[in-house]
N, C-alpha and C positions, 0 to 999 in steps of 0.2 A: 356761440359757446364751443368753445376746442373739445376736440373727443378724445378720451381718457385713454392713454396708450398701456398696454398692458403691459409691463418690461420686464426681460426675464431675466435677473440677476444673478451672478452670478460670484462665490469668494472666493477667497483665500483660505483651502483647507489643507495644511501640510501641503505647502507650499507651491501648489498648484490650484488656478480659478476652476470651480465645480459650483453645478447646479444643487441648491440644497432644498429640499421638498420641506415651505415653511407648516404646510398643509393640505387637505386633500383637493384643492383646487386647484395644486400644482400640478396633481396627477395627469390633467390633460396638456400643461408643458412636455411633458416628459414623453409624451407620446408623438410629439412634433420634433425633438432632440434630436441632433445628430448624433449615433453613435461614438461619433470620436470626441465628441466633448461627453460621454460616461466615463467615470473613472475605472470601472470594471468591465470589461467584455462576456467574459464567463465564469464562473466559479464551481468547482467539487460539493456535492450536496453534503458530504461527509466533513467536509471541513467547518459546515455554517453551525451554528450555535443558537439553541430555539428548538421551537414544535416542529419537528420531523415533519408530520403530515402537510405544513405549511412549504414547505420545500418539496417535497414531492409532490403537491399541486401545481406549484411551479412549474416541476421537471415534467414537462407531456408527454416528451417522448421517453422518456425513462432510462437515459442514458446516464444519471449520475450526474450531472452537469446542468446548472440554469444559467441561460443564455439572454441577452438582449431582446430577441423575439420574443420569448417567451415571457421576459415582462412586461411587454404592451399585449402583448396577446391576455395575459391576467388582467390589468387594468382595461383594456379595454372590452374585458367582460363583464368586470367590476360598473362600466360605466352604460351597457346592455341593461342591465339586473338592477340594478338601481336606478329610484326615480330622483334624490339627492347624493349625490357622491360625499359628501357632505355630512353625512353620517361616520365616516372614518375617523374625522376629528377626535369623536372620543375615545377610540384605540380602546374599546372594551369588547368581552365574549358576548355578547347579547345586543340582538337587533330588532327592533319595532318591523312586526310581521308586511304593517303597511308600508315597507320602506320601498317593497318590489312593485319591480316596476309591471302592470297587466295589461300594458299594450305589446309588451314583449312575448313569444311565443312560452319559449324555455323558462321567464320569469313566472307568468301565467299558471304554466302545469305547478311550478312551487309552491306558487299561494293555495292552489285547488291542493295539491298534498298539504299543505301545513293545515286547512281548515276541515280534512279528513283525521286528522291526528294531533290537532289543537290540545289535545288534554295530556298528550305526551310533550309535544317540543315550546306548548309556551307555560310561561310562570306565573306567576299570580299579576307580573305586570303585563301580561299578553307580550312578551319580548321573547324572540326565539334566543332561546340558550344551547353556547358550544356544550352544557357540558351536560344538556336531555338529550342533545342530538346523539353525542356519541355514548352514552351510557344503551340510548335504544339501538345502535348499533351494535354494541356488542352483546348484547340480548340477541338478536336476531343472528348475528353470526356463532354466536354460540352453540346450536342445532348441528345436528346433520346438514341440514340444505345448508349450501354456503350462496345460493341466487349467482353461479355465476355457469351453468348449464353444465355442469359437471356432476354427475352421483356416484358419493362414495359408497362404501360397501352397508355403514350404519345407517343408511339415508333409505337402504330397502326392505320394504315385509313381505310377508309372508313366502311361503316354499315358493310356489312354482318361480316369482319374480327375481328368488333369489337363486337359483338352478340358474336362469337364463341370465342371468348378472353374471354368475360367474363361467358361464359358456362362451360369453360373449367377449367378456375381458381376459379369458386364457387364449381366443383365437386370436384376438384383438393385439395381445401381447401388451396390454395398458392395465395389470392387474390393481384393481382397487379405485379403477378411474374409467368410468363409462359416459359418454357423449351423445347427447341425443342423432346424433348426424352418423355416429356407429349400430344404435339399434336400428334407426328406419333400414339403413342398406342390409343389417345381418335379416330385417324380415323382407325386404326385397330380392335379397338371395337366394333365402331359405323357401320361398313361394316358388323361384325361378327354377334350384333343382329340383323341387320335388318336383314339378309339370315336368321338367326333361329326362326324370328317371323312368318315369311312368311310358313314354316311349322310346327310352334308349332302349337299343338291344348290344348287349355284349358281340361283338365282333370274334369270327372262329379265326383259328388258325391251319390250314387246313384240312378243314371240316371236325377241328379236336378242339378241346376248352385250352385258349391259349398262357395258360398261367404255368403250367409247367415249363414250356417252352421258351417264353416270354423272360421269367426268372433266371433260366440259365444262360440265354441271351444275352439279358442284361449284366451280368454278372463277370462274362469277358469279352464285351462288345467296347469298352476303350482301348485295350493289350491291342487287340485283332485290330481297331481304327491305326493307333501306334504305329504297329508290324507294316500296315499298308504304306502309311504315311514316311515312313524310313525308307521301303521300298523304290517310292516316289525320287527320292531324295537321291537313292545310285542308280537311275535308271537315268536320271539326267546328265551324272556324271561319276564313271565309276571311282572317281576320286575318295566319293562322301562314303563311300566302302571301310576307309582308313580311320574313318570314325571310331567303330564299333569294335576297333581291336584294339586295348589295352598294350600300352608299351610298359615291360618290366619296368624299365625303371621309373615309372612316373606312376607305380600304383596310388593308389589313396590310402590314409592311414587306416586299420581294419582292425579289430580288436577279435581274434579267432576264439575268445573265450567267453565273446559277448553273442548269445545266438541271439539277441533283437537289434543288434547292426548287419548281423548276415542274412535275416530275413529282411529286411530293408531294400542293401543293395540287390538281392534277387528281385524283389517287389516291384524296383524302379528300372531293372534291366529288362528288355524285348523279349517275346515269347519264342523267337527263335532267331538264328542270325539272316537280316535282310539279303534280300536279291534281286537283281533288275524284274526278273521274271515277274513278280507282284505275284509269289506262288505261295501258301503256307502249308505245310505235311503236318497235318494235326498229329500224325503219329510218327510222328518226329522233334518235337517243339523238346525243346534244350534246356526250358528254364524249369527249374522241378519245382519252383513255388506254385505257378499255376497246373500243375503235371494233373493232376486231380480234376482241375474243372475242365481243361481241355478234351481231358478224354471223356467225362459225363456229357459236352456240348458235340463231339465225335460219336457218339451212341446215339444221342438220342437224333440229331438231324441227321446220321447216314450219313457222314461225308470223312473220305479219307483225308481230301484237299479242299483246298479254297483259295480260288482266287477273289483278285479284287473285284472285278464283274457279279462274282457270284454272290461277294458279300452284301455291295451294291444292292442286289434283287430280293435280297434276306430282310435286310435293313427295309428295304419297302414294303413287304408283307408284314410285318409289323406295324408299320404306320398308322393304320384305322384303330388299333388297339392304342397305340399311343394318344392320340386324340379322344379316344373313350378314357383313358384313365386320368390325363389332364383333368377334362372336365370333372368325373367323378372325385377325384381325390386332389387337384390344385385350388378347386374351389373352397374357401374356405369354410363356410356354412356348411357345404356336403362333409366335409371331415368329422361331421357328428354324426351322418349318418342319417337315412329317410324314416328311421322308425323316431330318433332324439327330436329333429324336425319338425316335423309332424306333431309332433308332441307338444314342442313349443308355441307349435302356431296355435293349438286348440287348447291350451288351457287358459289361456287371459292374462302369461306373465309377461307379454309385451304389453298391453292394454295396463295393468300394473304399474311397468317404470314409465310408461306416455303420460299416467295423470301425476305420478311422481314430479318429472319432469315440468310439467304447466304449473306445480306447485311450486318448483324451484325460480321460474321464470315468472312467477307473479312478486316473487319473494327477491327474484335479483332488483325488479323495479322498484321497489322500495327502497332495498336498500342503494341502489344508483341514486334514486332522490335523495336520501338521507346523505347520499358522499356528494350531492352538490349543494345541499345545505350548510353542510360541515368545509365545504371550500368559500362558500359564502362568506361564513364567519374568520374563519381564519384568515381570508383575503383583509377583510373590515380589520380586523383585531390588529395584522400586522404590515399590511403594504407599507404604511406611511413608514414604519421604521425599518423595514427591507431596504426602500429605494435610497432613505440614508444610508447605508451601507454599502449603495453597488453604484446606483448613478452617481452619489455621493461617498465620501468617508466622513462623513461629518459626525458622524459615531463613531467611529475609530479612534479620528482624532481628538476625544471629546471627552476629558476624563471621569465627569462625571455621568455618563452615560455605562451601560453596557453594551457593547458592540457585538451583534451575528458574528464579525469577522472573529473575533479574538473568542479562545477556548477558554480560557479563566483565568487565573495567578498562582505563581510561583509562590511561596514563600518559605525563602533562605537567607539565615543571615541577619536577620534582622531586615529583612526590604521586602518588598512585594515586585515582581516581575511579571508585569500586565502583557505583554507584547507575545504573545503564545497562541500558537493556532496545531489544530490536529493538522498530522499526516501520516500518510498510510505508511511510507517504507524511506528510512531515515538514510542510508547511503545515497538513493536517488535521489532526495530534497539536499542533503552535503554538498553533492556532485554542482548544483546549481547555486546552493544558496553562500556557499564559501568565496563566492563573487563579490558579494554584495558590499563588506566588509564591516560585518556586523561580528559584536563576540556573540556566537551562541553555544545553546544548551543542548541536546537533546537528551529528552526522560523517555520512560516506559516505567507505567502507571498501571495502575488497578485499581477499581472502585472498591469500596468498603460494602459491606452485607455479602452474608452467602453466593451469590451469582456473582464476580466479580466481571467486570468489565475493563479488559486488558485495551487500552490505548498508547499511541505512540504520541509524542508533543514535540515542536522546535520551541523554543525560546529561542526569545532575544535579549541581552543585557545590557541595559542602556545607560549604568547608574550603579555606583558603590565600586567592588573593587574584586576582583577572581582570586586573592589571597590564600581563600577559606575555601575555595570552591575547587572537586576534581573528580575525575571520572569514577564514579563505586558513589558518590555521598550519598546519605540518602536523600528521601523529597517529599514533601508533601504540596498536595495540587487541589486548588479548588477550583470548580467549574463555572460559569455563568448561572448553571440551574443549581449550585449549593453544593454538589455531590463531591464529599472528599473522596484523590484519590491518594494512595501512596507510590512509591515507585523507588528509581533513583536514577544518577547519570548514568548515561551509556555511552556519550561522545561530545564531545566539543570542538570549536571553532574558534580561534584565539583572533579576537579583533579589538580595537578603539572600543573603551569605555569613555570615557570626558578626557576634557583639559589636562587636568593635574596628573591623574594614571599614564594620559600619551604622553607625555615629559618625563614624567622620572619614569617610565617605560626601558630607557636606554640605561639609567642608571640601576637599577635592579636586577638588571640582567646581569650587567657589570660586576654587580655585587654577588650573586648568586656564581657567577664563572670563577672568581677570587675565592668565595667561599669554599665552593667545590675540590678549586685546588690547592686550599690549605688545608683541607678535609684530607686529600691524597695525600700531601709532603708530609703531614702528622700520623697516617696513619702505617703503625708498623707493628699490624695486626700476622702481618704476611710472613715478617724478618722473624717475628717474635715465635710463630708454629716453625720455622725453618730450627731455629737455635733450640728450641725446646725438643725437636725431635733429633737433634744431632747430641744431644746430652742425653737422652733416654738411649740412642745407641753407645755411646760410651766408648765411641771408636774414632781411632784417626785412619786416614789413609796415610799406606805403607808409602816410604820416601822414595824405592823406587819404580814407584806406582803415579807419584805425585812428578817425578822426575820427567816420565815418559809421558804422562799428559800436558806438563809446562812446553817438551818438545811441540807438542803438538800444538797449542794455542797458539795463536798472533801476539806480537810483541806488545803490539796496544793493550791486551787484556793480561799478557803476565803482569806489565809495568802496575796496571790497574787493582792486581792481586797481591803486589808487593809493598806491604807496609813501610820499609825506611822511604822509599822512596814514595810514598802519601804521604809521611810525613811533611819530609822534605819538601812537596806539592803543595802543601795546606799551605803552609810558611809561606811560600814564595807569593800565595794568593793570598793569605792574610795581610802580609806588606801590601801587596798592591790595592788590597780594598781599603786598606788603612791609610793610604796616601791617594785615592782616590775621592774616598772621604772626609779630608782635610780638604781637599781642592776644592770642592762641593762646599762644603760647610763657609771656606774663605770668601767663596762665589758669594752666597748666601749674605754673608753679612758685610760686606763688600754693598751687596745691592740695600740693604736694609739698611744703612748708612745713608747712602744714598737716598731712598726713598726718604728717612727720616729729614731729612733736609728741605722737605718738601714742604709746602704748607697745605694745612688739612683737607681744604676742599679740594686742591689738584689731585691727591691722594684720593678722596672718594669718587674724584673723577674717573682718574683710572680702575678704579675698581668694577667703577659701571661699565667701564669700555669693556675692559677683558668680560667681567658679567653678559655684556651683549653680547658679545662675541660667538661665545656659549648658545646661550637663552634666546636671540632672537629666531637664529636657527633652526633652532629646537624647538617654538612654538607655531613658526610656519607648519614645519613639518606636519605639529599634531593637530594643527588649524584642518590642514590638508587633507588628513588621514580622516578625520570626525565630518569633515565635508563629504568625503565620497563614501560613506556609509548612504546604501541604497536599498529603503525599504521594497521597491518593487520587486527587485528579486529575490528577497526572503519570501515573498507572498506566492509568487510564481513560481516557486521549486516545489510549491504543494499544489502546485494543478492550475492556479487562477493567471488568470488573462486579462492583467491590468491595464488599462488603457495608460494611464500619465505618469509620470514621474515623480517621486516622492524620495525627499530627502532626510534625512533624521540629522535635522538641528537641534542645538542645546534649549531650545523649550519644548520641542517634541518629547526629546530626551527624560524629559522632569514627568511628563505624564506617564509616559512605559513602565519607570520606577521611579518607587516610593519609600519615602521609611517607614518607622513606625507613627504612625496617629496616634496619641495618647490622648486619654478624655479631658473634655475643659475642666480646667482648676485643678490639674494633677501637681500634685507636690511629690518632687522626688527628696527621698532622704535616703542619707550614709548609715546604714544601720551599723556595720562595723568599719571603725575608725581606723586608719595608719597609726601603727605605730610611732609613739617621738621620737624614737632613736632613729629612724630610716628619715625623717624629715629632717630632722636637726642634720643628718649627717647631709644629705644633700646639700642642705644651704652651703655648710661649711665649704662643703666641697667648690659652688659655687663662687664662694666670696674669696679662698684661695685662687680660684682659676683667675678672677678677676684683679685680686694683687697683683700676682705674676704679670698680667699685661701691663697695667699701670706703672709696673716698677720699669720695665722694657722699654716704654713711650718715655719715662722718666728721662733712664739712663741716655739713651739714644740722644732726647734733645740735648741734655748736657753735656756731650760729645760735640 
């Protein structure tokens, strides 16, 4: 007996072979796939179309983007967690509880949660339901606790818990947002200074409390580092001396009427001017902004001078105090101080947010199960028709489907324009997608009800004709999930619509360029304000006014001003158009002579020729142009990472757009008739035109 090969087939979808998942037992194909035969590498989560939460279960790392990994990595959790994969088939929100698999770890803990809370997640058919899961989810997150170890400010009772809540989060600098991993260390802190107060002793300064001292110290202990450090500077080379002497001309702008730019410049100038010696005459210092502290740090340490050595030894007596007051006041628990402390430790409002916390952390686990339930189902409900759309497009291409890829339909004009995907920012998708050589749309939309939902759309137009269509129209847009939006154009992309539009393409243009400049040669809207404001002034220019601007002019343009001689101009061109078009008209019937001499069919023959001549040109061309319309890069100017190549031929074309669908058995009727006079008169018109040829063909052969 031959053993049954399992083959993975593969078609023809917009115009490249792809794997199409006929069901959920392809799903372990798909997993053996080589990437390069997916049609899609990666795609924008914003761009897909569907339940959100569905795509961000996808997305694990939550970068906005679902990836190739990340759909085997789904499926083959899908194929973990289940004991039939097989259940996908029927693409519904509900799943028979017994479907998990209990030799699995992660599946195991499930069923034990689902048969703790069987009265919430199953229905009367014992089937877990997407829509108890998430109803008890937002029941649950609805509270304070939100289970994810975070407490907010409404999450805490009573006083004491709620003093050290906000102690914690104004040191913390996280207000409104407390961490259990920030209270353990503020009471590991908070225990650490209180022991080290209790045998710290304040460090003297000699043999005095050094806080007077200390203070004024501090106060102009950088000026004095400064002064030394400039010192430093001309002691190595009295060059750096030239520094600190201002040259007239290159002062700095100074505004002498602004005293907070001239306490400024004092502020940022030396306490006195350097010198190699590293010597400073406190009862000398030059700068009168510090003039004041200098002399209070002169009094109170007894010192007329100071050099660097001395500052040096100054600087290290201070050091033990320095290290006491780090600790006491860089600690951030001590910042409240041994009596606030103290306080917090003994009245039970750590003990408070700790059972808080174990509340919140029994409550995240629930609801983590409920979000792997709710991925359960979502996986079940929609893989099979995801992976049509990424390892496949066979939804895309498929019009009686709804495709993730595509945002909704246009409809303008009388047609529907299926071919539309979101994108965030329309220049950057132009910049790419004007490649492609697609005609496109771009709108900006807004949902209908109060909360409007402002999106941006590409269209593509595959079908009918841009006539009607320009940037301002307005628009109406519906989505895959029903939701009208409105909006209107904001930009376009002039490309290949069909066959017949790329052909007379050339001639339209043609006609619109002729129109335009029969529009100018007739318009003498210009002449007409010129003459009418030369008769409201009611004045000539004086002769010999007019005399000495004729000197002035070139000969071309008197000649040009002077009427006998336009006369005499016209004339000489009237002759010559007038014996130009005799020559022409002789030409003319000369050939038409000729031609009629012909017999019929060589005469349609040639018509065909010169026709080809024309036409076959011009249908390559549009043949050409409608071939290299390239739907991959319209996809990929909005973020995605299409694996294959995709063409937009004329059957693609018919499914993108549509007309209108009217109901079966519709009967159209003329409610208001034409007129007879407008008919009748056409005919006439008609059957005149047609004499006049007849009599031509007449006359001709009888010649």
């Amino acid at each position: 007996m031959k053993k049954r090969i399992n083959k993975v087939i593969f078609e023809n979808i917009g115009g490249s072979f792809q794997f199409n998942a006929r069901n959920a037992g392809d799903l372990h194909k798909i997993l053996q796939l080589d990437p390069t035969a997916w049609a899609a590498l990666c795609v924008p989560v914003n761009s897909l179309n569907g339940d959100r939460e569905f795509f961000n279960a996808l997305d694990n790392d939550g970068n906005n983007m679902v990836r190739v990994d990340e759909v085997k990595t789904a499926i083959s959790w899908l194929f973990d967690m289940l004991k039939d994969i097989n259940v996908l088939n029927d693409r519904t929100d509900a799943l028979p509880a017994e479907a998990l698999r209990e030799d699995n770890t992660e599946a195991a803990e499930l069923v034990g949660f689902i048969r703790q809370h069987a009265t919430e997640l199953l229905n009367d058919k014992q089937l877990l339901e997407l829509g108890r899961i998430r109803s008890k989810l937002a029941k649950l997150q609805a509270g304070p606790l939100a289970g994810n170890g975070i407490l907010v400010a409404a999450a805490i009772n009573g006083q004491a818990a709620n003093e050290l809540y906000t102690d914690i989060t104004t040191l913390y600098n996280t207000p409104g947002q407390l961490s259990l991993e920030q209270l353990e260390k503020f009471s590991a802190d908070a225990a650490s200074f209180l022991q080290w107060s209790k045998t710290a002793e304040k460090p003297q300064f000699r043999n005095d409390d050094p806080v007077k001292y200390y203070s004024c110290f501090k106060s102009i202990a950088g000026k004095i580092d400064e002064y030394f450090r400039f010192c430093e500077l001309i002691r190595i080379d009295q060059a750096h001396a030239r520094r600190f002497a201002l040259d007239p001309e290159k002062l700095p702008e100074l505004d002498l009427q602004n005293p907070a730019q001239i306490d400024e410049l004092l502020k940022n100038a030396p306490l006195a001017r350097p010198d190699a010696e590293e010597k400073l005459v406190l009862s000398n210092t030059n700068n009168p902004f510090y003039q004041h502290t200098v002399e209070t740090f002169r009094e109170l340490f007894k010192l007329d001078t100071l050099t660097s050595e001395e500052w040096a030894k100054l600087k290290a007596e201070f050091a033990p105090y320095q290290d006491y007051l780090a600790k006491a006041q860089g600690d951030l628990a001590g910042q409240l101080g041994c009596e606030r402390l103290a306080q917090h430790l003994a009245n039970g409002g750590i003990d408070e947010l700790k059972s808080r916390f174990a509340e919140d952390k029994a409550l995240g686990s629930v609801i983590q199960s409920l979000r792997k339930l709710e991925r359960l189902l979502l996986y079940c409900r929609y893989m099979l028709e995801f992976v049509n759309n990424f390892v496949s497009f066979e939804a895309f291409f498929d019009s009686d489907q709804s495709s993730m890829l595509q945002a909704g339909q246009l409809i303008m004009d009388g047609k529907s324009y299926n071919l539309a995907v979101w994108i965030d920012d329309i220049p950057s998708h132009k910049k790419i997608a004007v490649r492609s050589g697609l005609c496109l749309l771009y709108l900006e939309v807004a949902s209908s009800g109060k909360q409007a939902i402002k999106r941006k759309v590409a269209v593509a137009v595959t079908g009918g004709a841009m006539t009607r269509i320009y940037v301002g129209k307005p628009a109406f847009f519906v989505d895959n999930d029903n939701i009208t939006y409105h909006g209107r154009i904001v930009d376009m992309v002039d490309g290949p619509i069909s066959f017949g539009q790329t052909i007379m393409a050339p001639f339209r243009r043609l006609s619109d360029a002729i129109s335009n400049k029969l529009q100018k040669l007739t318009d003498f809207s210009n002449t007409e304000k010129e003459l009418n404001t030369a008769i409201d002034k009611g004045k000539m220019p004086a002769q010999q006014t007019v005399m000495q601007q004729n000197n002035q002019v070139p000969f071309s343009q008197r000649f040009l001003n002077n009427g006998t001689m336009m006369v005499l101009a016209g004339g000489l061109s009237l002759a010559a158009l007038g014996a130009g078009f005799s020559f022409v008209l002789k030409a003319i019937t000369g050939a038409i002579t000729s031609i009629s001499a012909l017999p019929i069919h060589v005469i349609l023959i040639w018509i065909a020729v010169f026709l080809s001549i024309f036409l076959v040109p011009m249908a390559i061309f549009a043949f050409l142009r409608l071939r290299k319309r390239n739907l991959t890069l319209f996809l990929e100017a909005g973020g995605w990472a299409v694996n294959l190549p995709m063409r937009l031929n004329i059957h693609v074309s018919g499914i993108f757009t549509r007309g209108t669908q009217y109901p079966a058995h519709t009967v159209f009727k003329v409610m208001h008739k034409p007129r007879r006079r407008r008919s009748m008169l056409f005919i006439i018109l008609v059957m005149l035109v047609l004499a006049v040829a007849a009599a031509a063909l007449w006359y001709l052969h009888r010649r």
